[in-house]
C-alpha positions in Angstrom: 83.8 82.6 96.2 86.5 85.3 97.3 85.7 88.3 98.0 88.7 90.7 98.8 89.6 94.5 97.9 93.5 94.3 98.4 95.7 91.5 96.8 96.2 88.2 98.7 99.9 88.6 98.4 99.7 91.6 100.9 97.7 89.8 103.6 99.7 90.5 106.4 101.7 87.4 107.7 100.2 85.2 110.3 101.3 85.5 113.9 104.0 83.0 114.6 102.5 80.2 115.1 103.2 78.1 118.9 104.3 74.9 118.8 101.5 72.5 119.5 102.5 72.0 123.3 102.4 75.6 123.9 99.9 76.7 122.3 97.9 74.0 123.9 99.3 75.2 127.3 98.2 79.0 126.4 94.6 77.5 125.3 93.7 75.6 128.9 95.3 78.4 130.7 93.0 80.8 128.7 89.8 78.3 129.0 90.6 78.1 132.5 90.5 82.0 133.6 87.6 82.6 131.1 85.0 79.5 132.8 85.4 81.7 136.4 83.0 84.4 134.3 81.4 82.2 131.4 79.0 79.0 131.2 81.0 76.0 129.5 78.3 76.5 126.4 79.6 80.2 125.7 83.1 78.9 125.4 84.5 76.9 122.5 88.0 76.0 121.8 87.9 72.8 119.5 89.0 73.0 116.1 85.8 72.1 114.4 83.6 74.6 117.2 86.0 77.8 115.9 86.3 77.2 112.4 83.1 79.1 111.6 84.7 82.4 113.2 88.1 82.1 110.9 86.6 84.6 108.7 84.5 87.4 107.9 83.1 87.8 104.5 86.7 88.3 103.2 87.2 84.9 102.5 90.6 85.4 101.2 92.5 85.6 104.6 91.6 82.7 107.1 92.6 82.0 110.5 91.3 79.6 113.3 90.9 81.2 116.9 92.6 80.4 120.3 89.1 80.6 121.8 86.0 81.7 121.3 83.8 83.7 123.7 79.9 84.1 123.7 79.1 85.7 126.6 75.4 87.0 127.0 75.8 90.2 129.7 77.8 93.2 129.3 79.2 91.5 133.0 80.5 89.3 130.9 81.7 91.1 128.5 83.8 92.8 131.0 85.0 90.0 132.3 86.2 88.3 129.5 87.8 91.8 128.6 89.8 92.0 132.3 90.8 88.4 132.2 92.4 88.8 128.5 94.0 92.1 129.8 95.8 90.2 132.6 96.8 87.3 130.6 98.0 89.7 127.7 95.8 88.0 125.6 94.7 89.6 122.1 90.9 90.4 122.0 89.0 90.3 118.6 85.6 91.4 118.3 83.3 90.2 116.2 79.2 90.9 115.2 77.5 88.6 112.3 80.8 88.3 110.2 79.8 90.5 107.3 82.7 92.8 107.1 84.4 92.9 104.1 87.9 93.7 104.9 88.9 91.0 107.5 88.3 93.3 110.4 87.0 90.0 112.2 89.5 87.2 111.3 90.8 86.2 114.3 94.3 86.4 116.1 96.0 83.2 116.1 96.7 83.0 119.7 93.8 85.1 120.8 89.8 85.1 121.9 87.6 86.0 119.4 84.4 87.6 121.0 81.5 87.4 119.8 78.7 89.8 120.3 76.1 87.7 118.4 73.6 87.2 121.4 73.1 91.4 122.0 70.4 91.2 119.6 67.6 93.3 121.6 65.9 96.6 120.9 65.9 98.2 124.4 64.1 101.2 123.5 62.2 102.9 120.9 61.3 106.7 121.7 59.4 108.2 118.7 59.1 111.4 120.8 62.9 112.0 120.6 63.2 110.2 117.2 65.7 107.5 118.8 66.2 103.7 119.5 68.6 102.2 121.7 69.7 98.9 120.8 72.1 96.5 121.2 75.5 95.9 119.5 74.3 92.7 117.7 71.0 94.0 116.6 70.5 93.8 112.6 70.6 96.8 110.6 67.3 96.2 108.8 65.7 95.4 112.2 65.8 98.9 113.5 63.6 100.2 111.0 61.0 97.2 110.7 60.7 97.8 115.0 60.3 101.5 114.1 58.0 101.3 111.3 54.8 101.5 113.8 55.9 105.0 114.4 56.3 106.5 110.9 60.6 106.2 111.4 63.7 104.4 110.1 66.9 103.9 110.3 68.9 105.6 107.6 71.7 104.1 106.7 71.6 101.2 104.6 74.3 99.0 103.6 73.5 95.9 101.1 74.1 93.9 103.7 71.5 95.5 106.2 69.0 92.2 106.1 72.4 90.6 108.1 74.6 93.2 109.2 74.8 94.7 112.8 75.0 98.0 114.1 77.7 97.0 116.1 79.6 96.4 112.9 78.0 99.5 111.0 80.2 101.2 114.0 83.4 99.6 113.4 83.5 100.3 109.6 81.1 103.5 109.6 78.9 102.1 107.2 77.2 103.5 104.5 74.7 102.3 101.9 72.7 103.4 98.5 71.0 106.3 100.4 74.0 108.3 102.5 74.4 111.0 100.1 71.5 112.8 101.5 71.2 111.0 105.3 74.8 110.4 105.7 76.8 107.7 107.4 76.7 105.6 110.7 78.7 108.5 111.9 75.4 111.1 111.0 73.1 108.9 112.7 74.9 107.5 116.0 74.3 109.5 119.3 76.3 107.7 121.6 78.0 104.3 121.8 78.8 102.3 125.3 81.0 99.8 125.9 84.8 98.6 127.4 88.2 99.4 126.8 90.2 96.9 126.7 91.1 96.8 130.0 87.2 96.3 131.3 86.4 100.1 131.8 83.3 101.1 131.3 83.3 103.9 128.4 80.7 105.7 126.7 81.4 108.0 123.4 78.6 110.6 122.7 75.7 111.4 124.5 71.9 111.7 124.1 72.3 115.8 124.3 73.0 117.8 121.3 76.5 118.1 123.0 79.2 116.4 125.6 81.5 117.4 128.1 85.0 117.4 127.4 86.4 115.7 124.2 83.7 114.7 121.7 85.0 111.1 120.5 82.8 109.5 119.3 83.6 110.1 115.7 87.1 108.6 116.5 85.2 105.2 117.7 82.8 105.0 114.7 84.8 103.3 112.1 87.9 102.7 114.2 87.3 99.2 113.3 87.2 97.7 117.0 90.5 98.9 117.8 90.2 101.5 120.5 87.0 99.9 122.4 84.7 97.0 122.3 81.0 98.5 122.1 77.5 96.8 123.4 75.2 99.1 122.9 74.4 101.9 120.2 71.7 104.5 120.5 70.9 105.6 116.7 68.6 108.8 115.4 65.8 107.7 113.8 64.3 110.1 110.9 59.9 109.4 109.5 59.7 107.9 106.6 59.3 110.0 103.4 55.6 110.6 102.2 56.8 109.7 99.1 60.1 108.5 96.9 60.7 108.0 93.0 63.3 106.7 91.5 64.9 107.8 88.0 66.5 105.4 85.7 68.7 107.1 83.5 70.8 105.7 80.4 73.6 106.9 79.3 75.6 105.6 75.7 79.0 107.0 77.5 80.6 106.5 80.3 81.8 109.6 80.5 78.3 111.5 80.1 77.0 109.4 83.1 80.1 110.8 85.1 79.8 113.6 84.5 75.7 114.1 84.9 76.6 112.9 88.6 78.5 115.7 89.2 76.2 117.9 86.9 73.4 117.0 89.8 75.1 117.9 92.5 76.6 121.2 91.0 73.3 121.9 90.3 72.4 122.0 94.1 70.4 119.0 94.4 70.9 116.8 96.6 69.4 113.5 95.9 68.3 110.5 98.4 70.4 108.1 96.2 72.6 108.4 93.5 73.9 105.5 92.2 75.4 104.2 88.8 76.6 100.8 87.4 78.3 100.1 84.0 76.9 97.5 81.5 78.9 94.5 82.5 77.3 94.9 85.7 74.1 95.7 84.3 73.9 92.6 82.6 75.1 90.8 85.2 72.0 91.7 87.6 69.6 92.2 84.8 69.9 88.3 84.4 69.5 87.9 88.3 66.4 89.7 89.2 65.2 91.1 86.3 64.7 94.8 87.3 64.5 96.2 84.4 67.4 97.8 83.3 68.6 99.1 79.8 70.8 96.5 78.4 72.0 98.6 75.6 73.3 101.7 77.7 77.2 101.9 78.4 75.9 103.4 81.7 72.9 103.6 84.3 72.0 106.0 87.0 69.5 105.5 89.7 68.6 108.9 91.0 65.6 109.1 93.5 64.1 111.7 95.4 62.0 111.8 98.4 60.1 114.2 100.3 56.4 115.4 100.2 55.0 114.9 96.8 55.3 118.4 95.7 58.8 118.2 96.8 59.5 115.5 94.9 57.5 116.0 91.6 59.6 119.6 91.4 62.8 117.2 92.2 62.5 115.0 89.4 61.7 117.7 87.2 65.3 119.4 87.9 67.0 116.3 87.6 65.8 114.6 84.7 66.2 117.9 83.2 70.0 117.8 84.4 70.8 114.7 83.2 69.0 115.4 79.4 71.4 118.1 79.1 74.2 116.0 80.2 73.7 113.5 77.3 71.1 110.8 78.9 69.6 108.6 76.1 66.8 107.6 77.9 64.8 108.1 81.3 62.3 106.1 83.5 60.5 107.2 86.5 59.1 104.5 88.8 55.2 105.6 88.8 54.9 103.5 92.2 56.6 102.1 95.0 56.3 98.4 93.1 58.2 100.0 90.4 61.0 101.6 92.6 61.9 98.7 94.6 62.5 96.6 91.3 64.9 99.7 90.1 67.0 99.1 93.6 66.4 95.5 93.4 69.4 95.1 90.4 71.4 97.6 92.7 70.7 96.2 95.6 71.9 92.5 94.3 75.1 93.8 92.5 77.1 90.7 94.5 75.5 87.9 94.2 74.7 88.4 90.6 78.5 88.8 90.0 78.5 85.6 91.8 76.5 84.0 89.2 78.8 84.6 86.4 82.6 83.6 88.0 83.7 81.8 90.2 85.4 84.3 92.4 85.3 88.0 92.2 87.5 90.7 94.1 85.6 93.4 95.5 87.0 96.9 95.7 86.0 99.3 97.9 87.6 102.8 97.6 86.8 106.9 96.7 87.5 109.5 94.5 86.4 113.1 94.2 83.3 113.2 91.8 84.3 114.5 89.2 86.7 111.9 88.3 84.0 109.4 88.4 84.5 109.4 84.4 88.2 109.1 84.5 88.6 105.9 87.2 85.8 104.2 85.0 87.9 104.6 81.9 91.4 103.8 83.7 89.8 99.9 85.1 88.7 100.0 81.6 92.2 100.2 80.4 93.4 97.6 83.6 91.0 95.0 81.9 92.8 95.3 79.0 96.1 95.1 80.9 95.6 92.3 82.8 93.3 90.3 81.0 90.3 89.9 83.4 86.9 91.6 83.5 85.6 94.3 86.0 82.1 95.0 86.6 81.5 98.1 88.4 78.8 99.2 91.0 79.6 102.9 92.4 78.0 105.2 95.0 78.5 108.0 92.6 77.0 110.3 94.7 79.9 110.0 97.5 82.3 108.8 94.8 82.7 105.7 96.7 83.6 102.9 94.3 82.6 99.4 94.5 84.8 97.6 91.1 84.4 93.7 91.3 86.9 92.1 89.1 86.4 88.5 88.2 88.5 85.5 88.1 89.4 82.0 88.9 91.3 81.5 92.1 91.9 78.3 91.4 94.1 79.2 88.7 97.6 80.8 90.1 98.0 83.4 86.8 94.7 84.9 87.4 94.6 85.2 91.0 98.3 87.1 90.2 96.5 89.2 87.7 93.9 90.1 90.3 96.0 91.1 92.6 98.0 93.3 90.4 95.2 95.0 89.2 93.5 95.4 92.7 96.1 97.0 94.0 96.2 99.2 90.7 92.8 100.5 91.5 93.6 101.1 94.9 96.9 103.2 93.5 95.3 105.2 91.0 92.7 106.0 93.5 94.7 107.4 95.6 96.5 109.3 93.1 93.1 111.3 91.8 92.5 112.7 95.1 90.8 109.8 96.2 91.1 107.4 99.6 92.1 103.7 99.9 88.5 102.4 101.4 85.1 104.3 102.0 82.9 102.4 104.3 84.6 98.4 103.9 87.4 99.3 106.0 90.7 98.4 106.1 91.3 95.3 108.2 94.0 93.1 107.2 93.6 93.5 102.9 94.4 97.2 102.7 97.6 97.1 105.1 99.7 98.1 101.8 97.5 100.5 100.6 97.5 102.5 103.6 101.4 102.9 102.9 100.3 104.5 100.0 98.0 107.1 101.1 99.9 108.1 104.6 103.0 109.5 105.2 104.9 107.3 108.1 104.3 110.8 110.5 100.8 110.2 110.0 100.7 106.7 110.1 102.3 107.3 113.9 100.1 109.6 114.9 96.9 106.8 114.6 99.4 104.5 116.6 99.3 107.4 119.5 95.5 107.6 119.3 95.2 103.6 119.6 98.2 103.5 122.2 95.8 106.3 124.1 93.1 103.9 124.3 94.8 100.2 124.4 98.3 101.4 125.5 99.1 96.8 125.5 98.0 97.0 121.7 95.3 93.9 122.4 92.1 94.9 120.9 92.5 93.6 117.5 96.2 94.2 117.0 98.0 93.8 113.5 95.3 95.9 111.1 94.1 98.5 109.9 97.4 100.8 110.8 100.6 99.3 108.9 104.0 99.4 110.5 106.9 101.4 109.4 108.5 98.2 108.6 105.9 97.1 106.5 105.5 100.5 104.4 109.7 100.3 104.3 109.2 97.1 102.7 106.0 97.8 100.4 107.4 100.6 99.3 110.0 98.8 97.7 107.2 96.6 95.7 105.0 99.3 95.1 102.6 98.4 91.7 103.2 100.8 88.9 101.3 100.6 85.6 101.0 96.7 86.7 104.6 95.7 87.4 106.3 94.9 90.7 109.5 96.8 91.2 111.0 94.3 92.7 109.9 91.0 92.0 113.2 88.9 93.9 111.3 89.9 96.9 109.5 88.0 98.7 105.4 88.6 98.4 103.7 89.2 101.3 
């Protein structure tokens, strides 16, 4: 399956490629310096030992490592960080491989550390409503270590049963509940790690405040491009005495747009709000059988939590909300059973789509709310245009979208359609007042895209902050912030309404 949210003809182009003697030279010489810190297990370097790192869960783009490093120690971690530094050897960091963006593919003729065996829980303090963990512990397993407490972890990406903090860092995650309890970047204190020379750094702190420059909002979601981080001490927040959920349908897209924004105008703030269309759900109504309304053009999920006075008076308001704004139907959950089988189709959204195509492109970027009705009718109209389907999964409450268009990559035509229309979404995005990603990141897939939304000025002004930090450029070089050259030459191709502007020129 492929999973990608920017056309594969924009993948950036692999670094030039050594000639096998060199590059051989350059991969003892590498081995060499890195065995005076590592044991020979945390060290591979044969083809068939780095082939499972030449991804992340963008399958799209694939590249095999110079070498990989597994060190166990921050020492070590500093020490494969100084010897790269001296041998001007690119750096690429890497947690369980879940990103969606190709944040983790690897650089051709660099080291690909992995941060895999950080995977302890230093410290729960329920007192201060905090944990300290490491970089490579799971997402889900902060909450199941601070469950015996009465607290959790907030965030909660689909991927949180796999996912790492470390990575939730990198991309600023999000998940199905950060309308109300916010991002990684609402529920990080503080972040310690390297540069990429081997200096110790720490971003944050565990007071309400720092001295200096406050950066750690530049380091969450810089996509492990200005430091390498090992541990992460998160808030924790007590578990609500009680949630309910709200399944609303709607015959209209356009109602169920605009009843999100109704909501929020309305001044509630819910724990989640989310919506999917009725391709997808069909698609994940087949999958896990969560009871959805297969007759309704759209669905909301709207659930409140709280004490239950707080949230009986809560779903009051909303269902009210969304009766006025046209909702055909509407089920409370009447227990927790009940709830968890409403997020369960929500929750599964991927790997149903999985089920009915063989590939599917995942999109992942925002729009103001209130044009949650508009971007839903506009991929309506691209399916049309390009001949492919779209099933679409939003978190409507942040406007974060979340299309997966579906195709066969094994046939050329469709895998050109899909890119045309990916980068279409991406475009009109952009064009309502919207943003090229929200919490996948940017990687290697949205190089072009970022051409789009930023001027070149701006553009050079995130090359200053990374030069500030990694003035060699080695700490995952080539993504996330395109060169001039490259938005020169995008520009040129840009997709409008479907067609390439120029299509002599070479695709790339």
């Amino acid at each position: 399956m492929t999973s990608a949210s920017r056309p594969l003809s924009a993948a950036p182009p692999a670094p030039a490629a050594a000639a096998p003697s060199a590059r051989a030279a350059r991969q003892a010489e590498v081995v060499q310096a890195l065995l005076l810190h590592l044991p020979a297990h945390a060290l591979l370097w044969h083809s068939e030992d780095t082939t499972p790192y030449e991804c992340d869960g963008l399958t799209a783009y694939r590249q095999r490592p110079l070498v990989v490093a597994l060190p166990e120690t921050t020492t070590q971690v500093q020490a494969v960080l100084q010897a790269c530094h001296h041998l001007a050897v690119p750096v690429v960091a890497r947690g369980a491989g879940t990103g969606l963006s190709g944040g983790a593919m690897p650089h051709a003729l660099g080291v690909t550390l992995s941060l895999a065996k950080f995977n302890q829980i230093l410290k729960i303090d329920p007192v201060s409503r905090t944990a300290v963990v490491q970089c490579g512990v799971r997402n889900l397993a902060i909450s199941e270590a601070a469950a015996q407490y009465g607290l959790y972890y907030a965030p909660d990406p689909s991927s949180q049963i796999a996912c790492t903090i470390g990575g939730n860092v990198a991309e600023n995650s999000g998940g199905v509940h950060c309308l109300k309890y916010g991002l990684t970047v609402h529920n990080v204190l503080k972040v310690q790690g390297f540069t990429a020379e081997g200096e110790p750094v720490t971003f944050g702190s565990d007071a309400l405040d720092v001295p200096g420059y406050d950066l750690l909002a530049a380091v969450i979601g810089s996509e492990g491009m200005l430091a390498v981080a090992t541990e992460v001490t998160v808030k924790l927040i007590p578990k609500p005495q009680l949630a309910r959920c709200i399944m609303a349908s709607f015959d209209d897209v356009r109602k169920s747009g605009d009843a999100v924004a109704n909501v929020i105008a309305a001044g509630i703030i819910p724990a989640g709000l989310e919506m999917m269309d009725k391709p997808m759900t069909a698609a994940v109504e087949d999958f896990v059988k969560a009871g959805y309304d297969l007759t309704a053009e759209a669905i909301l999920l709207c659930e409140s939590d709280g004490t239950p006075e707080e949230v009986e008076e809560e779903i009051g308001r909303m269902s009210a909300v969304l009766r006025a704004a046209g909702a055909t139907a509407i089920a409370v959950s009447e227990n927790e059973a009940e709830r968890l089988r409403f997020w369960s189709g929500r929750k599964n959204a991927f790997p149903a789509s999985g089920r009915i195509s063989p590939d599917y492109m995942c999109m992942d970027s925002t729009i103001p709310r209130k044009r949650l009705a508009d971007i839903l009718l506009a991929i309506q109209d691209m399916e049309k245009k390009y001949g492919l389907r779209c099933a679409n999964v939003f978190h409507a409450g942040d406007g974060n979208l979340h299309p997966l268009i579906l195709f066969d990559a094994n046939d050329p035509d469709q895998l050109h359609r899909c890119e045309l229309f990916g980068a279409d979404i991406l475009e009109t995005s952009v064009a309502m007042g919207g943003t090229v990603t929200g919490e996948h990141g940017v990687g290697v897939e949205k190089l072009n895209s970022m051409c789009v939304q930023f001027s070149a000025e701006e553009n050079a002004q995130m090359f200053g902050l990374k030069a500030a930090f990694d003035p060699a450029g080695l700490l995952n070089p080539g993504k996330v912030i395109p060169t001039l050259n490259r938005c020169a030459e995008y520009g040129k191709m840009l997709v409008r309404g479907g067609q390439i502007k120029h299509p002599d020129l070479p695709r790339f």
